[in-house]
VOKOL-532029 format. One record per atom (N, C-alpha, C): x, y, z; atom name; residue in one letter. Coordinates in Angstrom, 3 decimals, padded with zeros to 6 digits. Example, Ala and Ser with C-alpha at 12.3 -4.5 7.8 and 13.67 -1.06 7.14 Angstrom:
@c1:013.190 | c2:-005.690 | c3:007.800 | atom:N | res:A
@c1:012.300 | c2:-004.500 | c3:007.800 | atom:CA | res:A
@c1:013.200 | c2:-003.300 | c3:007.800 | atom:C | res:A
@c1:012.850 | c2:-002.250 | c3:007.080 | atom:N | res:S
@c1:013.670 | c2:-001.060 | c3:007.140 | atom:CA | res:S
@c1:012.900 | c2:000.030 | c3:007.870 | atom:C | res:S
This chain:
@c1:000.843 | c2:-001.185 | c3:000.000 | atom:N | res:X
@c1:000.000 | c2:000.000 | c3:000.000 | atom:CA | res:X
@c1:000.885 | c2:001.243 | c3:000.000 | atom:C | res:X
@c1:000.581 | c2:002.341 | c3:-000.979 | atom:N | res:X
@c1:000.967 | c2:003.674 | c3:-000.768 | atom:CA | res:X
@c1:001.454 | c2:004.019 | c3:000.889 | atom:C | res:X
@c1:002.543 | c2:005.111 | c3:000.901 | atom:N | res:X
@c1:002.146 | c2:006.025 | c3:002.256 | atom:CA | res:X
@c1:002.081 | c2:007.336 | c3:001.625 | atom:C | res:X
@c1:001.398 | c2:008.168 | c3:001.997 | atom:N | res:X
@c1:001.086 | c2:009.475 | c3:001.470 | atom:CA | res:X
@c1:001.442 | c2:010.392 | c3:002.839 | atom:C | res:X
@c1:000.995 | c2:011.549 | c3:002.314 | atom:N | res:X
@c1:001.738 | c2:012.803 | c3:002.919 | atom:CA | res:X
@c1:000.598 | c2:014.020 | c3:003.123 | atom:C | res:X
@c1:000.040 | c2:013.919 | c3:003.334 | atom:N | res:X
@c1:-000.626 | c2:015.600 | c3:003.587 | atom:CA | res:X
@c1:000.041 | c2:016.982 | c3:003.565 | atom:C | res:X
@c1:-000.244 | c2:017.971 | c3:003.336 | atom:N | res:X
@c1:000.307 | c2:019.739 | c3:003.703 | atom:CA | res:X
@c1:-000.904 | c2:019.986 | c3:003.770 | atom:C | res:X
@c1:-001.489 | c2:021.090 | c3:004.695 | atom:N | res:X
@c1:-002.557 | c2:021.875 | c3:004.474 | atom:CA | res:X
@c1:-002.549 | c2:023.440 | c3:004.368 | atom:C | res:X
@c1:-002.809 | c2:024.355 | c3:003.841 | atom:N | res:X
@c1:-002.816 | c2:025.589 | c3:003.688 | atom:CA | res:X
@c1:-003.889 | c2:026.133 | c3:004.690 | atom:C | res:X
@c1:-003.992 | c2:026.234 | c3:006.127 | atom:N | res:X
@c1:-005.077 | c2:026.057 | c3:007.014 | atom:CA | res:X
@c1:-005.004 | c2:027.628 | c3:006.594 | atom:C | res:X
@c1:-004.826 | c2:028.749 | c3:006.308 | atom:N | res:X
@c1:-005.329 | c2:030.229 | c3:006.068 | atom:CA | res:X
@c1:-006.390 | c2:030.134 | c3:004.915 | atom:C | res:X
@c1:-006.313 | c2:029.328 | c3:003.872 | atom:N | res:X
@c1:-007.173 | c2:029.416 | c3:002.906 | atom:CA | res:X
@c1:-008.312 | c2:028.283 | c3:003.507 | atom:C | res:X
@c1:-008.772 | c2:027.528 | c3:004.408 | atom:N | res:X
@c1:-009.526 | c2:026.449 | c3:004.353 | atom:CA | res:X
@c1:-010.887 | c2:027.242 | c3:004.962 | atom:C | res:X
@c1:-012.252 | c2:026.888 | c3:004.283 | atom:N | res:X
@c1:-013.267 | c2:027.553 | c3:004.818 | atom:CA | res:X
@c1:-014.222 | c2:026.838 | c3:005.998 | atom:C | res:X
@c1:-013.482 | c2:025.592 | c3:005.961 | atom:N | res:X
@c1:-013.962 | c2:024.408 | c3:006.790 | atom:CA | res:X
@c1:-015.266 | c2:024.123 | c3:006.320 | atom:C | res:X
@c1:-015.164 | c2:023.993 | c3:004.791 | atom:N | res:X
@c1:-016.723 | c2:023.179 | c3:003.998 | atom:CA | res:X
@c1:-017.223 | c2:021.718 | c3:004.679 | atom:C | res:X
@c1:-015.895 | c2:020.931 | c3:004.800 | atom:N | res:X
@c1:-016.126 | c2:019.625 | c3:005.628 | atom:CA | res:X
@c1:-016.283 | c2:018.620 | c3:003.859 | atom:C | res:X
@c1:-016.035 | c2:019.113 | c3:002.798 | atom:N | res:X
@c1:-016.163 | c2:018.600 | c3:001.874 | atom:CA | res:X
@c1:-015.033 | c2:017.518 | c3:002.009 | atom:C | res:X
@c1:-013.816 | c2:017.565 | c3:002.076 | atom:N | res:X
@c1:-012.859 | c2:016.509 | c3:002.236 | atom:CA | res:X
@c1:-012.200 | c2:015.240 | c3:003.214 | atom:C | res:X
@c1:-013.166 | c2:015.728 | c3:004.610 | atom:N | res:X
@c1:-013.523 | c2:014.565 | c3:005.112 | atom:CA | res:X
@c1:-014.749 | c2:013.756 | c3:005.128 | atom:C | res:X
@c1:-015.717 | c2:014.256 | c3:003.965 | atom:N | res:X
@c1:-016.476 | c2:013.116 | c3:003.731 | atom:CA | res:X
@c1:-016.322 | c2:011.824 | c3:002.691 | atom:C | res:X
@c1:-014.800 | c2:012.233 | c3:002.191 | atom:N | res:X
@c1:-014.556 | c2:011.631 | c3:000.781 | atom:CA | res:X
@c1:-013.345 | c2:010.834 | c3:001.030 | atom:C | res:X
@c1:-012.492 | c2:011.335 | c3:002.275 | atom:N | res:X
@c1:-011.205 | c2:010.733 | c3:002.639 | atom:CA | res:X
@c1:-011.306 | c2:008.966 | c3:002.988 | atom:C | res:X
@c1:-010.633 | c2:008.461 | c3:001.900 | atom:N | res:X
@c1:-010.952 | c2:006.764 | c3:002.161 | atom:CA | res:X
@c1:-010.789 | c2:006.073 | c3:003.862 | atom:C | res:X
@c1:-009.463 | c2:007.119 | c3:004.436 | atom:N | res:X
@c1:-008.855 | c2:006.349 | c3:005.876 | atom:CA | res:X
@c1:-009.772 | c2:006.998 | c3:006.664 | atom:C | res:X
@c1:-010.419 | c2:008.154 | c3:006.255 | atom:N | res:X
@c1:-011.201 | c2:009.186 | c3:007.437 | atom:CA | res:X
@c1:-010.375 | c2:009.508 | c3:008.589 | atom:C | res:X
@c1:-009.157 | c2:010.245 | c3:007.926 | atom:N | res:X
@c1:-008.424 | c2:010.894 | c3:008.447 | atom:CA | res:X
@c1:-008.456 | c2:012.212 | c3:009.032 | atom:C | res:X
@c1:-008.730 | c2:012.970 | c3:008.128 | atom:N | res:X
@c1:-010.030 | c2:014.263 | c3:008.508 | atom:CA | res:X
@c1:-010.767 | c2:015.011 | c3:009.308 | atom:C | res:X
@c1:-010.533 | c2:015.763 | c3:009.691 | atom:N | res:X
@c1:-011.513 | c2:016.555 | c3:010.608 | atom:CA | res:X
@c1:-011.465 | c2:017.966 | c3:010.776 | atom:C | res:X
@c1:-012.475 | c2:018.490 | c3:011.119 | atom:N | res:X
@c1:-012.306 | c2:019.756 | c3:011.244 | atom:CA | res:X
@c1:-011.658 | c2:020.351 | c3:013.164 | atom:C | res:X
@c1:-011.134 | c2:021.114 | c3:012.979 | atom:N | res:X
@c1:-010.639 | c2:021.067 | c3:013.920 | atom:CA | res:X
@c1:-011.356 | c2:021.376 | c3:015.359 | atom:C | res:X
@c1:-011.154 | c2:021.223 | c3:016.151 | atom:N | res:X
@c1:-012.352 | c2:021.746 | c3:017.709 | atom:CA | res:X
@c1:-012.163 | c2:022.618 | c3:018.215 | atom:C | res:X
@c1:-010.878 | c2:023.239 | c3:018.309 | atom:N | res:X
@c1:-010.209 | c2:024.295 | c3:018.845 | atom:CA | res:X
@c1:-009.258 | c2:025.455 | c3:018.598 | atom:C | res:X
@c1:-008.626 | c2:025.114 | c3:017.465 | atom:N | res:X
@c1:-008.218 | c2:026.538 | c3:015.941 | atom:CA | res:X
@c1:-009.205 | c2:027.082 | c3:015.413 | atom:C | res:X
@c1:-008.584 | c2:028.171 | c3:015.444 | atom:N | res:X
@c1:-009.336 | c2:029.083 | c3:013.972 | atom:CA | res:X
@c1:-008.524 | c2:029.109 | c3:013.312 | atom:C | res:X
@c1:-009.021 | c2:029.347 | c3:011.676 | atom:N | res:X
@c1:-007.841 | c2:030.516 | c3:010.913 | atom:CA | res:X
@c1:-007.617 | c2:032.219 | c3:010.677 | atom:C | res:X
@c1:-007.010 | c2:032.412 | c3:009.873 | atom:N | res:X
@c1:-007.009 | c2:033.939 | c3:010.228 | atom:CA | res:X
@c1:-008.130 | c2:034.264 | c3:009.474 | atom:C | res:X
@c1:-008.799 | c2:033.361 | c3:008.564 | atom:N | res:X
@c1:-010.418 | c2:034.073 | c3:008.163 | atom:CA | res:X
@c1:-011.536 | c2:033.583 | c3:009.693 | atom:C | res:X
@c1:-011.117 | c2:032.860 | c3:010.274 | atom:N | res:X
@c1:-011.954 | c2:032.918 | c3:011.304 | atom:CA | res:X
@c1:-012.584 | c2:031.083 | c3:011.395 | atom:C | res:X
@c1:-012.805 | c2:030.825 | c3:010.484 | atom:N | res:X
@c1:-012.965 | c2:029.373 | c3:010.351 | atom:CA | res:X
@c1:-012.334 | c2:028.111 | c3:010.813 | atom:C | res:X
@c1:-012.690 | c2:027.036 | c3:011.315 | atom:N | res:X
@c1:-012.184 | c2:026.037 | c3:012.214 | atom:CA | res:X
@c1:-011.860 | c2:025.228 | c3:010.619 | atom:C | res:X
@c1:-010.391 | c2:025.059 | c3:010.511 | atom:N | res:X
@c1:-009.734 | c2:024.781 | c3:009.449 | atom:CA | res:X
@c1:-009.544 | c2:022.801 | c3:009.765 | atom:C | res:X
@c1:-009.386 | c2:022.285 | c3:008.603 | atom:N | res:X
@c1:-008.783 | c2:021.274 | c3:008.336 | atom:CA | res:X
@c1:-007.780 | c2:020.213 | c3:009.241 | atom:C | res:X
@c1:-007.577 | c2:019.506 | c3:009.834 | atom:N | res:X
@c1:-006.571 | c2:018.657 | c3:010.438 | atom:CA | res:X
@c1:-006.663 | c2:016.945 | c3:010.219 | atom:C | res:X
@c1:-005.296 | c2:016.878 | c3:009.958 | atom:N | res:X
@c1:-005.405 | c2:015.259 | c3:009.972 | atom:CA | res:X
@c1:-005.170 | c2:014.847 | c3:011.322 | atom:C | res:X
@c1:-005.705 | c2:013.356 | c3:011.674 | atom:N | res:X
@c1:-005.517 | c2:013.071 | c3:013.048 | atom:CA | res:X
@c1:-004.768 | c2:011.933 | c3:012.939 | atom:C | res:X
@c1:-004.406 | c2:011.822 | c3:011.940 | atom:N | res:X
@c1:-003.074 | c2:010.036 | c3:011.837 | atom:CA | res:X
@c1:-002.649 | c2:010.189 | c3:010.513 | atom:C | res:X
@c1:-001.248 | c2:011.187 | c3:010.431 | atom:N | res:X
@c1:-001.069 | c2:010.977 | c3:009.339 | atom:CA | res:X
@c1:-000.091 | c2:009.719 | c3:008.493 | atom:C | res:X
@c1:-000.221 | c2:008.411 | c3:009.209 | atom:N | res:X
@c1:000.448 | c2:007.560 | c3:009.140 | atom:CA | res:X
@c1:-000.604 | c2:006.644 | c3:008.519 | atom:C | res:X
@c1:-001.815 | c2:007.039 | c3:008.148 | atom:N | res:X
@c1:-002.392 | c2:006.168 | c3:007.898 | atom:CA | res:X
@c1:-003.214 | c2:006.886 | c3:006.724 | atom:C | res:X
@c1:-002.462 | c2:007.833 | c3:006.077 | atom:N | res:X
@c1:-002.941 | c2:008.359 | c3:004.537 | atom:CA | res:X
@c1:-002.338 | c2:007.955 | c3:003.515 | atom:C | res:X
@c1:-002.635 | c2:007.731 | c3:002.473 | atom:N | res:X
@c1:-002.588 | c2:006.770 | c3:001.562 | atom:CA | res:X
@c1:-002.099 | c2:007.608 | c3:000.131 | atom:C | res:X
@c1:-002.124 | c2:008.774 | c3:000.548 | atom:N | res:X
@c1:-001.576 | c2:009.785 | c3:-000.677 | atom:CA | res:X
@c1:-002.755 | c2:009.967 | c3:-001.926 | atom:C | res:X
@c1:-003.932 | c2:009.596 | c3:-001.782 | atom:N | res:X
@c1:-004.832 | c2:009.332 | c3:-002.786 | atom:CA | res:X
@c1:-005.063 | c2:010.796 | c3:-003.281 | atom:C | res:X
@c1:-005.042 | c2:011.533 | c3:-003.069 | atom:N | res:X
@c1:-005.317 | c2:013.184 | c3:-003.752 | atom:CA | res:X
@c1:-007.082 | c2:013.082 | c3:-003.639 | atom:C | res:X
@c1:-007.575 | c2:012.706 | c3:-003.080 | atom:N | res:X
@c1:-008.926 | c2:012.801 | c3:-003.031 | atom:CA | res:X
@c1:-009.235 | c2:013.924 | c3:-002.339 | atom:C | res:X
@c1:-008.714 | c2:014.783 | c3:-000.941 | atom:N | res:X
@c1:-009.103 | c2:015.538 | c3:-000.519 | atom:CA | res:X
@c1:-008.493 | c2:016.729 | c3:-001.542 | atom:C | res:X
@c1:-007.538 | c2:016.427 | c3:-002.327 | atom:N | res:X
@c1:-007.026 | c2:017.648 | c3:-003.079 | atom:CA | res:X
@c1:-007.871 | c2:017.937 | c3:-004.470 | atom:C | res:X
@c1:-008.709 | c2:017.016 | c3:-005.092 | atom:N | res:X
@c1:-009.787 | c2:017.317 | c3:-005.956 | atom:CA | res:X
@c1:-010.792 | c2:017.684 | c3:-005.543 | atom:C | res:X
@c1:-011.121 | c2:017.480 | c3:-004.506 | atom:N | res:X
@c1:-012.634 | c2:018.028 | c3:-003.800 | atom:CA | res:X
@c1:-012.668 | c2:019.315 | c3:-003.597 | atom:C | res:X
@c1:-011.259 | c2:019.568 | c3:-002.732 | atom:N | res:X
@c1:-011.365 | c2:021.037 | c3:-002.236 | atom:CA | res:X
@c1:-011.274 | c2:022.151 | c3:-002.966 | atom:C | res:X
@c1:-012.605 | c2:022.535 | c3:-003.234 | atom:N | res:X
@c1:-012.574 | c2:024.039 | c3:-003.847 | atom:CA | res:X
@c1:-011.762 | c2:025.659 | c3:-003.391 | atom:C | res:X
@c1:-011.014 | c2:024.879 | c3:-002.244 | atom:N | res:X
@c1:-010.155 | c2:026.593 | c3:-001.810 | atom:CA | res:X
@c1:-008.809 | c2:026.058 | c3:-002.423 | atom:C | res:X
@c1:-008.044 | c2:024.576 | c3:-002.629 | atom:N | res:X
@c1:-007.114 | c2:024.541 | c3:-003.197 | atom:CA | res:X
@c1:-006.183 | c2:024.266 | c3:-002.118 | atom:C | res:X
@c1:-006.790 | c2:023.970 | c3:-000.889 | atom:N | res:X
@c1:-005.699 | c2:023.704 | c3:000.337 | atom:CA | res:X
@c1:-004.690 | c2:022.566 | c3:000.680 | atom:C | res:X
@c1:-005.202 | c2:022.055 | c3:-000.390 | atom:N | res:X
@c1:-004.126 | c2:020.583 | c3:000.012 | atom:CA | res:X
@c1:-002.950 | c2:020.438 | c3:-000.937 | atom:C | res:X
@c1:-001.591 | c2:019.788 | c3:-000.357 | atom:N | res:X
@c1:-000.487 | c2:019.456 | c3:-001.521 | atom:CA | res:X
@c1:-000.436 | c2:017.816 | c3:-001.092 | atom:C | res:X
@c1:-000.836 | c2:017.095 | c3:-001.703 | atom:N | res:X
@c1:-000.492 | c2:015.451 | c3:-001.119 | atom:CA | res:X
@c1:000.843 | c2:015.199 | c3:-002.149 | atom:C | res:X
@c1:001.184 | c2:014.378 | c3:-001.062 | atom:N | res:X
@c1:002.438 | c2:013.672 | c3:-001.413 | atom:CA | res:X
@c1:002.579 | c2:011.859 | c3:-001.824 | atom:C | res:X
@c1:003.037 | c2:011.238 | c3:-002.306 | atom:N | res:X
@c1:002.566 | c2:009.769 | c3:-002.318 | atom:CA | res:X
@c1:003.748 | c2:008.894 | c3:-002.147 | atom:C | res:X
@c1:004.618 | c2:007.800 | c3:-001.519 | atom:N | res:X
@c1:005.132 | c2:007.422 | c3:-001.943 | atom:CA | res:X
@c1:005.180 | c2:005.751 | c3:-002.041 | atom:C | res:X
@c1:005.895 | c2:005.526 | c3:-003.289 | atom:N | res:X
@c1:005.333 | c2:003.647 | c3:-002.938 | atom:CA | res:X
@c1:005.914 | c2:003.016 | c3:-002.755 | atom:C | res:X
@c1:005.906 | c2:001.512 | c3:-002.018 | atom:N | res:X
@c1:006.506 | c2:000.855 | c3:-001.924 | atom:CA | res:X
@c1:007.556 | c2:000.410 | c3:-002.283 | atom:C | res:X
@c1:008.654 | c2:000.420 | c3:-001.723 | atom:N | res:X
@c1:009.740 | c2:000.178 | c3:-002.530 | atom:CA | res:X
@c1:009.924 | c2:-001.405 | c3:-002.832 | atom:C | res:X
@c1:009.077 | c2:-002.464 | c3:-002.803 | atom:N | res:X
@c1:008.876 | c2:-003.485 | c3:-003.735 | atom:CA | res:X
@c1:007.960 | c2:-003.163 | c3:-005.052 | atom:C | res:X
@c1:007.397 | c2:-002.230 | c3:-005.130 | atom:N | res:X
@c1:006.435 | c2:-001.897 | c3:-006.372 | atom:CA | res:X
@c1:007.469 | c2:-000.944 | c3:-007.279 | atom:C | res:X
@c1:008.307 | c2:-000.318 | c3:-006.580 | atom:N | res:X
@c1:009.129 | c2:000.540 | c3:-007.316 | atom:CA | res:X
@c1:010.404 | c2:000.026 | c3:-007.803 | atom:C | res:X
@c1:010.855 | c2:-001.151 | c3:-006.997 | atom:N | res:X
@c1:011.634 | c2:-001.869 | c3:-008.061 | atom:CA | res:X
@c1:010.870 | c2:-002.487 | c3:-008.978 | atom:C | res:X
@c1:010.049 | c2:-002.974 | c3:-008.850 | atom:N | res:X
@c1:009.569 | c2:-003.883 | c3:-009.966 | atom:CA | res:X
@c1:008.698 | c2:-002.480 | c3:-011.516 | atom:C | res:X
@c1:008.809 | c2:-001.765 | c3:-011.066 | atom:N | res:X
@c1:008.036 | c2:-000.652 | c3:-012.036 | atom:CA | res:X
@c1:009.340 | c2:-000.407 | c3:-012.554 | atom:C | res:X
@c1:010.391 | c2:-000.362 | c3:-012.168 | atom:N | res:X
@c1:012.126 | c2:000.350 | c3:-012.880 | atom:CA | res:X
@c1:012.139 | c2:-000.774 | c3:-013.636 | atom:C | res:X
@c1:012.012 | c2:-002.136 | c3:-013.626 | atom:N | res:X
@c1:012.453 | c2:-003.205 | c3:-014.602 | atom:CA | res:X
@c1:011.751 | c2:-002.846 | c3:-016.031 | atom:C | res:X
């Protein structure tokens, strides 16, 4: 399985809640106790050891807040170099 990477841009997030309804691990959440500097309870992952790099929260989100990262297995990645 992938391990992936999250970044979040928590100043731009409006906290739609659009990307933790779509996140496969339901990693996701909005936060309970931040704001951002627009005022909104922004974005947080709560295990990021268990994201999968799928870019799913990064197509959903209409503010553009996410950079995912992916990386794979390094038995899949030798065998993809052959």
């Amino acid at each position: 399985m992938a391990k992936g990477m999250v970044l979040i841009e928590v100043d731009r997030c409006k906290g739609c809640d659009l990307c933790v309804d779509v996140c496969p691990p339901k990693i996701l959440h909005l936060s309970e106790t931040e704001f951002n500097a627009k005022g909104y309870r922004p974005i947080e992952v709560s295990d990021m050891s268990l994201c999968t790099g799928c870019s799913v929260c990064a197509v959903i989100c209409p503010d553009v807040v996410f950079t995912v990262y992916r990386q794979m297995p390094k038995s899949r990645r030798a065998s993809e170099a052959a």
